[in-house]
SEBA-794535 format. One line per field, with one value per residue (C-alpha): residue number from 1; residue in three letters; x, y negated, z. Coordinates in Angstrom, 2 decimals, decimal comma. Example, Ala and Ser with C-alpha at 12.3 -4.5 7.8 and 13.67 -1.06 7.14 Angstrom:
// SEBA-794535
n = (1 / 2) .
res = (ALA / SER) .
u = (12,30 / 13,67) .
v = (4,50 / 1,06) .
w = (7,80 / 7,14) .
//
This chain:
// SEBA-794535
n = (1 / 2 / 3 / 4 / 5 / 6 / 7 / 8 / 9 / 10 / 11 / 12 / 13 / 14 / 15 / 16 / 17 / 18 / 19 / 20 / 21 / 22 / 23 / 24 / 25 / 26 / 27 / 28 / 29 / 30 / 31 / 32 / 33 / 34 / 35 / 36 / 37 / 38 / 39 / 40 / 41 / 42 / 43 / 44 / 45 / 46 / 47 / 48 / 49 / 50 / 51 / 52 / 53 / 54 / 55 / 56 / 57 / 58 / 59 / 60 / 61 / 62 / 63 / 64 / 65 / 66 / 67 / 68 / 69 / 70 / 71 / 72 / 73 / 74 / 75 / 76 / 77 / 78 / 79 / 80 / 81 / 82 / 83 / 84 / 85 / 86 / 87 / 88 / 89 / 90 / 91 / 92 / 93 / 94 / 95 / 96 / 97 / 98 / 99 / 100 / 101 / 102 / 103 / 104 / 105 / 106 / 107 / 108 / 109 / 110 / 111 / 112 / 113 / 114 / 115 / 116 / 117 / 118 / 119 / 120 / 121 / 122 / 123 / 124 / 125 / 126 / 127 / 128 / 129 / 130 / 131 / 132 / 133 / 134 / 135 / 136 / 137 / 138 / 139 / 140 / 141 / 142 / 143 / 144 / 145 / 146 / 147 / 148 / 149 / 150 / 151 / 152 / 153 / 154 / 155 / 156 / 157 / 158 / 159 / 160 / 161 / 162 / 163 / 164 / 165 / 166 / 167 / 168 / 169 / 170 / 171 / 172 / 173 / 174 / 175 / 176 / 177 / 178 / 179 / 180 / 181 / 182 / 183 / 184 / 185 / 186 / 187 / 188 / 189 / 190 / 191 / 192 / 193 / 194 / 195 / 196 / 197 / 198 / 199 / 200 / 201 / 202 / 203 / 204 / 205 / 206 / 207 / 208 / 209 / 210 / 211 / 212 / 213 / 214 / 215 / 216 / 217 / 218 / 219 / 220 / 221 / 222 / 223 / 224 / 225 / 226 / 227 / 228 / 229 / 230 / 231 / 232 / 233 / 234 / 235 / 236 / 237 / 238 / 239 / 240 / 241 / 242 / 243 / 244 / 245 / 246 / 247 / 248 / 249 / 250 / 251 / 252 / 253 / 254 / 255 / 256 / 257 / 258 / 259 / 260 / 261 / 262 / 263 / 264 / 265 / 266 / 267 / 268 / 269 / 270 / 271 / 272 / 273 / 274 / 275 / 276 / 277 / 278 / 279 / 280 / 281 / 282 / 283 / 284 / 285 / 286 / 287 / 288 / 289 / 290 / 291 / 292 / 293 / 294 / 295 / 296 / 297 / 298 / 299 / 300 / 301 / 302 / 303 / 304 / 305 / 306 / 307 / 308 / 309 / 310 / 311 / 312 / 313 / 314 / 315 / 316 / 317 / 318 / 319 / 320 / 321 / 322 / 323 / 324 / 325 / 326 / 327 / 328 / 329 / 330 / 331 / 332 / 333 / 334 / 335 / 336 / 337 / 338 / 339 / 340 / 341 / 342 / 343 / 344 / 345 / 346 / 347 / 348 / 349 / 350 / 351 / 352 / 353 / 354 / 355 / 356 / 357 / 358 / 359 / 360 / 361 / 362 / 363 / 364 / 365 / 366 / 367 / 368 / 369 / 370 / 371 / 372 / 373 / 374 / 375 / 376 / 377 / 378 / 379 / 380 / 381 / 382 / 383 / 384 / 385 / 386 / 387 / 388 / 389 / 390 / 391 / 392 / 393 / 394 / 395 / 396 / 397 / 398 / 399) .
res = (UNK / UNK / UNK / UNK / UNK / UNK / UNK / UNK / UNK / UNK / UNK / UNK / UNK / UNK / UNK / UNK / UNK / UNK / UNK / UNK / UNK / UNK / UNK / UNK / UNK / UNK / UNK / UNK / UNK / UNK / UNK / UNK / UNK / UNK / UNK / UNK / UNK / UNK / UNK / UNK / UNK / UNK / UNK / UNK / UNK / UNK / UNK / UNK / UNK / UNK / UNK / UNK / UNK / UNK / UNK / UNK / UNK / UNK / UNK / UNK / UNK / UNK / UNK / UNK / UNK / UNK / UNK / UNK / UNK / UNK / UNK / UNK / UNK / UNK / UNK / UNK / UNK / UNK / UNK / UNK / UNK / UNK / UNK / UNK / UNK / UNK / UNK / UNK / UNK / UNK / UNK / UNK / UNK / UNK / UNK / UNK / UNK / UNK / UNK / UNK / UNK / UNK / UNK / UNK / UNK / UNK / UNK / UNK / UNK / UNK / UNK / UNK / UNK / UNK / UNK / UNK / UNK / UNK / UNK / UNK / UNK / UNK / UNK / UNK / UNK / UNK / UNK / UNK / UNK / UNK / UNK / UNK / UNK / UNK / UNK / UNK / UNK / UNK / UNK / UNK / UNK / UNK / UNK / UNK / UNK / UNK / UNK / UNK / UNK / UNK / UNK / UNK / UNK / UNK / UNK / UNK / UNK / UNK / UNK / UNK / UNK / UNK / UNK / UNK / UNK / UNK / UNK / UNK / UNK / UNK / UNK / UNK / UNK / UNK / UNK / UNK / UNK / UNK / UNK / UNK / UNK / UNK / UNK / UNK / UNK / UNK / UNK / UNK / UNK / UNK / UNK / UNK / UNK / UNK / UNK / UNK / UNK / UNK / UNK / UNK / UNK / UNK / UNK / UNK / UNK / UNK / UNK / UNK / UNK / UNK / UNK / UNK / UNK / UNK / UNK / UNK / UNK / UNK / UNK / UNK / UNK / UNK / UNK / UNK / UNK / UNK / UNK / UNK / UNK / UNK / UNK / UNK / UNK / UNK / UNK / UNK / UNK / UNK / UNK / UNK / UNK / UNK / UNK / UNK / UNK / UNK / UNK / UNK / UNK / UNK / UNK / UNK / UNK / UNK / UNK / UNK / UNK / UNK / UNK / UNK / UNK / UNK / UNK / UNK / UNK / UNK / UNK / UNK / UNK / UNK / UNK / UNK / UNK / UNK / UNK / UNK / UNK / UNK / UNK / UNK / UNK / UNK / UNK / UNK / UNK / UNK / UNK / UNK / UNK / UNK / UNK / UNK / UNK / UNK / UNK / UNK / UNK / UNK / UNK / UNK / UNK / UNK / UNK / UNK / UNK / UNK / UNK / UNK / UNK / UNK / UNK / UNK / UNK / UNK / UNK / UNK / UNK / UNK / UNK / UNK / UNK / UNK / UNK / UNK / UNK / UNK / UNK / UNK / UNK / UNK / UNK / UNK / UNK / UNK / UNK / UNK / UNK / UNK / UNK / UNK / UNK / UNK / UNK / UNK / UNK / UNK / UNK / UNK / UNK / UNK / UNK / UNK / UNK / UNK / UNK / UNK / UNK / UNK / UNK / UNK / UNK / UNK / UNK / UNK / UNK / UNK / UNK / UNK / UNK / UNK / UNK / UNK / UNK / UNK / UNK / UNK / UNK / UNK / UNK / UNK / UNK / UNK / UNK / UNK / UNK / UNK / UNK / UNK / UNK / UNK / UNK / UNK / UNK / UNK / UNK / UNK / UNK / UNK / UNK) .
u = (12,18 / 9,59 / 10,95 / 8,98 / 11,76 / 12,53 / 13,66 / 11,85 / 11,15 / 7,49 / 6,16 / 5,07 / 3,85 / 1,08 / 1,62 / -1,29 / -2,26 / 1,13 / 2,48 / -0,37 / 0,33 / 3,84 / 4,76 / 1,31 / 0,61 / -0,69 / -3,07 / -2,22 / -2,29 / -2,09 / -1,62 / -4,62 / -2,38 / 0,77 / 4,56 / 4,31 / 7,30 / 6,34 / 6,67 / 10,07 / 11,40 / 9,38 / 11,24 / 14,71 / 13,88 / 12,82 / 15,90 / 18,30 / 19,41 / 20,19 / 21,01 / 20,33 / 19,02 / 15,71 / 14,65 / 16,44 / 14,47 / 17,02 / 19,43 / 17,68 / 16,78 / 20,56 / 21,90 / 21,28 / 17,63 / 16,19 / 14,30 / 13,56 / 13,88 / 13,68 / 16,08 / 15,85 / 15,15 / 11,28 / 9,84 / 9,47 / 7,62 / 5,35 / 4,69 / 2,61 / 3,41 / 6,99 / 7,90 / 7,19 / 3,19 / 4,42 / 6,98 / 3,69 / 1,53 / -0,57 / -2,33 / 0,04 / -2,13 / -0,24 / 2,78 / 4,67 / 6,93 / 10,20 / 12,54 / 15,47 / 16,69 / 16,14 / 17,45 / 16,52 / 17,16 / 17,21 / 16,15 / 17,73 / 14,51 / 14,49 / 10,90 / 9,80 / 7,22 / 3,90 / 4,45 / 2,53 / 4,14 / 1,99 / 2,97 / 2,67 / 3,37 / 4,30 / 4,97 / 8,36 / 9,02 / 9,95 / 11,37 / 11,58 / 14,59 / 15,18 / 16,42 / 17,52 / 15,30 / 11,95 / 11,97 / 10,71 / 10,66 / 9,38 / 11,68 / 9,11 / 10,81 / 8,50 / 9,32 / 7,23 / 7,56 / 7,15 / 6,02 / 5,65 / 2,18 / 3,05 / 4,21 / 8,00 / 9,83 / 11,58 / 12,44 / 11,54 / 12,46 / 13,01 / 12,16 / 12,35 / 10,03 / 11,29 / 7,67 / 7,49 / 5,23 / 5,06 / 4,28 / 7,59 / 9,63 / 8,21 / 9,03 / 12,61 / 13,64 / 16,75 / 17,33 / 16,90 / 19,64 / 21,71 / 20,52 / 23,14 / 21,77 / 20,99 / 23,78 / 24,41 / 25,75 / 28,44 / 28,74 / 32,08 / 30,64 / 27,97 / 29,86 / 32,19 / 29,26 / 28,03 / 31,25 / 31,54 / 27,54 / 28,49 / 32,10 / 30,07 / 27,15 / 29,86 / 31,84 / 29,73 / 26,99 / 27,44 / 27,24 / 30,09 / 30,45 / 33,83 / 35,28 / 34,83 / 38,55 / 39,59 / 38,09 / 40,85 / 39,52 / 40,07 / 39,02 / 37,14 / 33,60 / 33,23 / 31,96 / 28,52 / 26,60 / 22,67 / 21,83 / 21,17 / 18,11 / 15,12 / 10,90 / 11,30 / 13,56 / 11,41 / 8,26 / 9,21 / 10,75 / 7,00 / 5,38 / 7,68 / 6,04 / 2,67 / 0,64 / 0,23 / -1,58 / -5,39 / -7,25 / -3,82 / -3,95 / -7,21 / -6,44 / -6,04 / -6,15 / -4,60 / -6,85 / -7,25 / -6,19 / -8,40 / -8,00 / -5,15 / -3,38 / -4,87 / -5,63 / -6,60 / -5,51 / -1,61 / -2,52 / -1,04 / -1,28 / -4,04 / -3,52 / -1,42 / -3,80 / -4,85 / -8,36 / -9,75 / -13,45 / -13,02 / -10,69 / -13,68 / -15,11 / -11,39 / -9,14 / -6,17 / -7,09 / -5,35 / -2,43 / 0,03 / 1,59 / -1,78 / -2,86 / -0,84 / 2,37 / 4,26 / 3,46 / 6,39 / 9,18 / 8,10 / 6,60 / 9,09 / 6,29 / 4,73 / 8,29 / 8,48 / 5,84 / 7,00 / 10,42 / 12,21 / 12,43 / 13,53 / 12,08 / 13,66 / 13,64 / 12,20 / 14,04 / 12,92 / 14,41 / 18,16 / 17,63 / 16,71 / 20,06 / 21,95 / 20,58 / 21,19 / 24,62 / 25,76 / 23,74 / 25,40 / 29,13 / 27,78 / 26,43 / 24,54 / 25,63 / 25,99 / 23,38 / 23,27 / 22,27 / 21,60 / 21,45 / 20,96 / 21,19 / 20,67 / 19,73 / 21,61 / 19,61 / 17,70 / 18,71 / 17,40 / 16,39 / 19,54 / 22,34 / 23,89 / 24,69 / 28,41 / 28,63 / 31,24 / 31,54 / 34,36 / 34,83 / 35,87 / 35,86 / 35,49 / 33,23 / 33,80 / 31,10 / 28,04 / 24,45 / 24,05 / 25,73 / 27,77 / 31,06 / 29,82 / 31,86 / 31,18 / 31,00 / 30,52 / 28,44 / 28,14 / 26,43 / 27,18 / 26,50 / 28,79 / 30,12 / 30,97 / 28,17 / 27,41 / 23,09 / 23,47 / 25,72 / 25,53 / 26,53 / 25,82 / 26,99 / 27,20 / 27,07 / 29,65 / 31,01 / 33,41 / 34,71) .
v = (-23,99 / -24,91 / -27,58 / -28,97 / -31,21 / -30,39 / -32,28 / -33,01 / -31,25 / -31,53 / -28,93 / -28,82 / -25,80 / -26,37 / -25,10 / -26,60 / -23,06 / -22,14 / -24,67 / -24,01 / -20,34 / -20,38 / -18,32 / -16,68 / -13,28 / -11,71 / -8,57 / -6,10 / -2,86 / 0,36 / 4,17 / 6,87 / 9,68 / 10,96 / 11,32 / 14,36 / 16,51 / 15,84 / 12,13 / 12,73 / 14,49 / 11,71 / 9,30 / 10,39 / 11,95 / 8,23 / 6,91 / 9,57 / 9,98 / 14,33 / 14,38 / 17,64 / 17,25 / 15,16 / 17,74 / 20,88 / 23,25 / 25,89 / 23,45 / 20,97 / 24,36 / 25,17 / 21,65 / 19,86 / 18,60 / 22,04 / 20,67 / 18,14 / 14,59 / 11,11 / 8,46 / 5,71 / 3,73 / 5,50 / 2,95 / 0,90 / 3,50 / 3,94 / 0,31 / -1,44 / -4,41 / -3,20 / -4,74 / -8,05 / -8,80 / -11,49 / -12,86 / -13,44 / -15,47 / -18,53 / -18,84 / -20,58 / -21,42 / -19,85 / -18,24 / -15,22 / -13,52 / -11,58 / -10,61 / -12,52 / -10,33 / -7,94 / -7,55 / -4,48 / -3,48 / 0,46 / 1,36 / 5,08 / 6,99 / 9,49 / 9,41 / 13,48 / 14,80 / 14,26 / 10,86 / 7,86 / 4,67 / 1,39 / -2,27 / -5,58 / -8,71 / -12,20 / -15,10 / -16,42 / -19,66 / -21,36 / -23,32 / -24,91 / -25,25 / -26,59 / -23,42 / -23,32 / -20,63 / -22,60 / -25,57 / -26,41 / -22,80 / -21,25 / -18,65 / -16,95 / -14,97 / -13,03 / -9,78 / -6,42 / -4,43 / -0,64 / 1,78 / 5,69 / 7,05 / 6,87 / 3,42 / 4,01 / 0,85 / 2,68 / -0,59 / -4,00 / -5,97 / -8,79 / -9,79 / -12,84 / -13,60 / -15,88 / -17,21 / -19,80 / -21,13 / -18,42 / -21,02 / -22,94 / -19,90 / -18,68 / -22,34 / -22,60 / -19,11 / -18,64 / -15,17 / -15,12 / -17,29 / -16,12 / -11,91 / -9,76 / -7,09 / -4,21 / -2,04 / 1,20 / 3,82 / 6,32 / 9,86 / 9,43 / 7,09 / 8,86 / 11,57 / 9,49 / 7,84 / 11,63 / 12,61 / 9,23 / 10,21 / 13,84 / 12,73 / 10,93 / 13,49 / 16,14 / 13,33 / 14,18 / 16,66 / 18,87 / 15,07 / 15,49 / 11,72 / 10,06 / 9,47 / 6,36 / 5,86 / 6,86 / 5,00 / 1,78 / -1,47 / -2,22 / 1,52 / 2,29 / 4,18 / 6,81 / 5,01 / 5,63 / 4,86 / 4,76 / 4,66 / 3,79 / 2,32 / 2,70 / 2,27 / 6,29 / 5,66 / 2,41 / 3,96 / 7,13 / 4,27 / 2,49 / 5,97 / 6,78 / 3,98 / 5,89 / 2,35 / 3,11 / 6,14 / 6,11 / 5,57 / 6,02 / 2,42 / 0,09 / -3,36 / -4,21 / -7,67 / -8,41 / -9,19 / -12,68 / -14,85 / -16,59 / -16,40 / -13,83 / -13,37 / -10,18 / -9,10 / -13,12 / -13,61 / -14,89 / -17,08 / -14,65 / -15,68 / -13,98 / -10,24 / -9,65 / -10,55 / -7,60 / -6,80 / -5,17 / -5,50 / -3,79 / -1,40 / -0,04 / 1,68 / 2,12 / 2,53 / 1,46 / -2,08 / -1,71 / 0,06 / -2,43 / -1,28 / -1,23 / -4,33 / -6,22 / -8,01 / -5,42 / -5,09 / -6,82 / -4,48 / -1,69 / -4,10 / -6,52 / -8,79 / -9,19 / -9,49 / -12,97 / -14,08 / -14,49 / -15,84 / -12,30 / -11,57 / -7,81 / -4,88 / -4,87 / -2,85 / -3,73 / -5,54 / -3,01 / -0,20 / -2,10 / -2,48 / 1,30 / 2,00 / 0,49 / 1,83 / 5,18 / 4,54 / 3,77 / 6,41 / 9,51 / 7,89 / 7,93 / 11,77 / 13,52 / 12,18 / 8,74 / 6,37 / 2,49 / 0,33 / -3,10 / -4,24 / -7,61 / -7,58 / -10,75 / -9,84 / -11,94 / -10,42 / -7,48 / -3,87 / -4,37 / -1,72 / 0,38 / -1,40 / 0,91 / 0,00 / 0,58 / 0,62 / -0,53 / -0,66 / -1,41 / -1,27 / -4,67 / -4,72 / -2,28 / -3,59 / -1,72 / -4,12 / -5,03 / -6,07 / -2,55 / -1,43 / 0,58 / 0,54 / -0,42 / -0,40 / -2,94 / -2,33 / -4,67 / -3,52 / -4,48 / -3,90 / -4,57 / -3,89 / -2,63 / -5,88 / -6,76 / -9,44 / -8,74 / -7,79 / -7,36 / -8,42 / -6,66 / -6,52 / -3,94 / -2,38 / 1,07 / 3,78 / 6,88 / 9,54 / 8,32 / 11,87) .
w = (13,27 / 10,37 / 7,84 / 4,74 / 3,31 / -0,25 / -3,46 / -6,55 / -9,34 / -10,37 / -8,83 / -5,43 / -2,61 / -1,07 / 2,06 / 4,40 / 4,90 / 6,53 / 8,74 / 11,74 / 11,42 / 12,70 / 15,34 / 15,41 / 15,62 / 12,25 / 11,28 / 8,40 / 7,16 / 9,28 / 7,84 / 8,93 / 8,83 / 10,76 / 9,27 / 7,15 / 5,97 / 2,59 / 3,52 / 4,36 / 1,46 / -0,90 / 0,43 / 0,53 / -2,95 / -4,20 / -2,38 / -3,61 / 0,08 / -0,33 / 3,46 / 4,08 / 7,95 / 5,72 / 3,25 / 3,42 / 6,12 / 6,56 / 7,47 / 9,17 / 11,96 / 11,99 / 13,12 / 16,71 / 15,71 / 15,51 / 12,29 / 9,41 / 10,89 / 8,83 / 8,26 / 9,92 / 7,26 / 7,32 / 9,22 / 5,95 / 4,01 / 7,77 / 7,27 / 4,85 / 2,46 / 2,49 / 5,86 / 4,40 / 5,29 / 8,29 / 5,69 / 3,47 / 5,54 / 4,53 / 0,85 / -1,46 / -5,22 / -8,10 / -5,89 / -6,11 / -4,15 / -4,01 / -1,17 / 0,47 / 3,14 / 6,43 / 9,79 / 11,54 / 15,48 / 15,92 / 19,52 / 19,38 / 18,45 / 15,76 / 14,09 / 13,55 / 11,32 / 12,97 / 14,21 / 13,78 / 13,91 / 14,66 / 13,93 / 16,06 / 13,15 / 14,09 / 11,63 / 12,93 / 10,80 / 7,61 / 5,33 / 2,23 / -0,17 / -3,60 / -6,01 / -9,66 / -9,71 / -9,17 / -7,69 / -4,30 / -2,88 / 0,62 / 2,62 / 5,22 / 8,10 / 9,98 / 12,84 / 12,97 / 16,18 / 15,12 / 18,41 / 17,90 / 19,12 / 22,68 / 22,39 / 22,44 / 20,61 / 17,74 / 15,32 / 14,67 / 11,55 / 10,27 / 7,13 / 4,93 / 1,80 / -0,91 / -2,36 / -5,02 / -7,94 / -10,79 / -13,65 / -12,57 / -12,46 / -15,94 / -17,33 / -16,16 / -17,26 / -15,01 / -15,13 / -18,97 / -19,73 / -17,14 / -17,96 / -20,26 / -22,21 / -20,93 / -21,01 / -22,66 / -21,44 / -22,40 / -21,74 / -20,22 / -18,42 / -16,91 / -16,14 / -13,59 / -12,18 / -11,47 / -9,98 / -7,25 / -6,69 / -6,07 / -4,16 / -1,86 / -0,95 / -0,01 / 1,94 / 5,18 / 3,82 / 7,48 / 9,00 / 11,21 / 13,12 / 13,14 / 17,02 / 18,35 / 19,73 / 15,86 / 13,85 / 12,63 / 11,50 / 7,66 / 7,38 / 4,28 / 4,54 / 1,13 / -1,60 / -3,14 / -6,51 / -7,48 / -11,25 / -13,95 / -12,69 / -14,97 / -14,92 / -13,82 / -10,92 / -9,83 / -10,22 / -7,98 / -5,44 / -5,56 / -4,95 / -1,85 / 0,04 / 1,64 / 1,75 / -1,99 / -1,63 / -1,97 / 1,17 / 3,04 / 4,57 / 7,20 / 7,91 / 11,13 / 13,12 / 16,62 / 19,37 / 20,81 / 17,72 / 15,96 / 12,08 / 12,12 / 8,64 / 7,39 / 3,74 / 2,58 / -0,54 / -0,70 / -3,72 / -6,30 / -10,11 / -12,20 / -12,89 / -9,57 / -7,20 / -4,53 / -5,33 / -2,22 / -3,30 / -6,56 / -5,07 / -2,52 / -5,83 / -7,76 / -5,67 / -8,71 / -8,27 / -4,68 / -6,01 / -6,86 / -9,56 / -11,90 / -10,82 / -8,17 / -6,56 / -7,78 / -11,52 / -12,98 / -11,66 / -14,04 / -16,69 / -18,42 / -19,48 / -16,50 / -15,20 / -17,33 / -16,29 / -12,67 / -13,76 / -13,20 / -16,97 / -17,23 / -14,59 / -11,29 / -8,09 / -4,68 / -1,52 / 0,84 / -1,03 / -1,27 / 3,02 / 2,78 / 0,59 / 3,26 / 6,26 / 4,82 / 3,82 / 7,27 / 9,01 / 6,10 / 7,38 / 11,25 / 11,17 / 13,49 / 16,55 / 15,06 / 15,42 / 12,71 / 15,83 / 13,86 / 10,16 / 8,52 / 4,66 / 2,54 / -0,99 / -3,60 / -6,45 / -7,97 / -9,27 / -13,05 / -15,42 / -16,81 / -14,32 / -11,72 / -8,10 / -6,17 / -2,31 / -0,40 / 3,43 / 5,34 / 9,42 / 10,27 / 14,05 / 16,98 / 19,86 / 23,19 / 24,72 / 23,12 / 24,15 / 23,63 / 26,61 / 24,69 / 22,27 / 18,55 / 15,45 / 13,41 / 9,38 / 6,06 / 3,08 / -0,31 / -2,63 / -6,34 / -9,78 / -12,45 / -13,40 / -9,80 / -9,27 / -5,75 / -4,69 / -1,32 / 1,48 / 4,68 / 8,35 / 10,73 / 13,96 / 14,14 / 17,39 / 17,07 / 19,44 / 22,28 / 21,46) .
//
């Protein structure tokens, strides 16, 4: 369901270009080039996911899958846009964007190196609600279908965009009231935040799967930190997604719809735009980082000038964290069935992120057709103020 109702605050969307869109199917970007190893590693490297079975070639040979397979959470480095082009549909003057949430559906297939994943987009609805942050402000859901070469479902997603107007975000200044400093860290400090990183790789490095029939509600999963973030660790996150490479990427536009969303331009404020003209001779100006959407998560001036005031990480990436989380607990023979994460705010520059989950309910029927355990995630920072929320249902052993 589509709803324009909003309150007042000067500033208004403009959203004629949105509301006749709904429920269409959309176009957008498509990858030349098959799953690579080295597209593999990259990613885990960028998500600091050391599973062995998804980098290490030795061992990857010497467990069940015979060799190097991703994580499941691949499909949003196979995509482009970050999972979020049918979130983004409809030109919006002087908007920007940032990510709410995803909900993912896993369909059991284990993407290999040399596959090629393809997309099918649809805009799925919208609405508009008054925020602190900026005003009147649009949250865009839209699904993308994600088939392996010989058309095999593998995932689909949901995503939802958060787009509002820049120059009211820059003017109310939430975040920088509400920001801290950045914090500083101690070498004690660090040192404990290595040990619960290094507690938690060796809590299921051989990926041995819990049974079924023993795992107990109220049971605790391992917990797990990333950090300190920093313009190093966002960057190599950026770089991880293969849309970014030069020339990786075509656009692509579904047959039978008139006008589908493509590449038009979103409406982005001057100096993020997505230059695709200028980008046919330079190929930086369709980068992202240089020029677009995403310049203000490694640039803190940019950042203030979309309201976000300090650099920040990327949606996608916290979706990714979780995914992986659950599927290191599940091992090998474990299988994360469904996800949906809402994202209550941003990793910024020089905070660190704590995982939680905890199984909250076993399901011996589901739509499934088979027993699911059910598990809570969350994700939080190091003063407790929560970034993610999260509720999946995962597929062990019977045993």
């Amino acid at each position: 369901m589509s709803s324009a109702e909003s309150g007042r605050s000067g500033a208004g969307l403009d959203l004629s270009d949105v509301e006749h869109r709904v429920g269409q199917r959309v176009g957008g970007g498509a990858q030349w080039d098959a799953c690579a190893p080295t597209d593999i590693r990259r990613w885990v490297m960028a998500l600091d996911y050391p599973n062995p079975i998804h980098w290490d070639e030795e061992f990857a040979r010497s467990s069940k899958f015979g060799g190097l397979v991703a994580p499941q959470s691949i499909a949003a480095s196979l995509d482009c846009g970050h999972g979020v082009q049918p979130a983004c549909v409809g030109r919006i003057p002087g908007s920007h964007l940032i990510f709410g949430g995803e909900e993912w559906w896993f369909y059991g297939y284990r993407v290999r190196p040399g596959d090629r994943l393809t997309q099918e987009r649809r805009f799925h609805d919208y609405k508009v609600t008054e925020t602190k942050f900026a005003g009147p402000t649009l949250f865009q859901r839209g699904d993308t279908l994600h088939r392996n070469q010989d058309g095999t479902p593998v995932a689909k997603e949901r995503s939802t965009s958060i787009r509002y107007l820049a120059a009211e975000a820059e003017r109310r200044k939430m975040y920088a009231s509400k920001l801290p400093p950045k914090p500083r860290w101690t070498a004690e400090t660090l040192v404990e935040i290595e040990r619960i990183r290094r507690d938690w790789i060796e809590s299921n490095r051989q990926g041995v799967s819990p049974l079924y029939g023993e795992v107990k509600v109220g049971e605790k999963l391992p917990r797990r930190v990333i950090g300190p973030h920093s313009i190093a660790s966002f960057t190599t996150e950026y770089r991880a997604f293969r849309e970014n490479i030069w020339g990786e990427m075509h656009w692509t536009a579904p047959q039978g719809v008139k006008d589908p969303w493509i590449n038009q331009d979103a409406g982005w404020v001057k100096g993020f735009e997505i230059r695709d003209d200028l980008a046919k001779i330079d190929p930086r100006y369709r980068d992202g980082l240089y020029t677009g959407p995403s310049r203000g998560h490694i640039d803190e001036e940019k950042a203030d000038e979309i309201g976000m005031s300090r650099a920040y990480g990327y949606g996608a990436t916290m979706g990714a964290w979780v995914t992986d989380y659950l599927a290191y607990w599940a091992g090998h023979d474990g299988f994360v069935r469904h996800v949906k994460s809402s994202f209550r705010g941003p990793a910024w520059e020089r905070d660190v992120t704590y995982f939680q989950g905890e199984v909250t309910a076993k399901e011996p029927e589901t739509a499934w057709g088979l027993p699911l355990v059910a598990v809570k995630v969350t994700l939080a920072n190091q003063d407790g103020t929560v970034l993610v929320d999260a509720a999946a249902e995962v597929e062990l052993p019977l045993g």
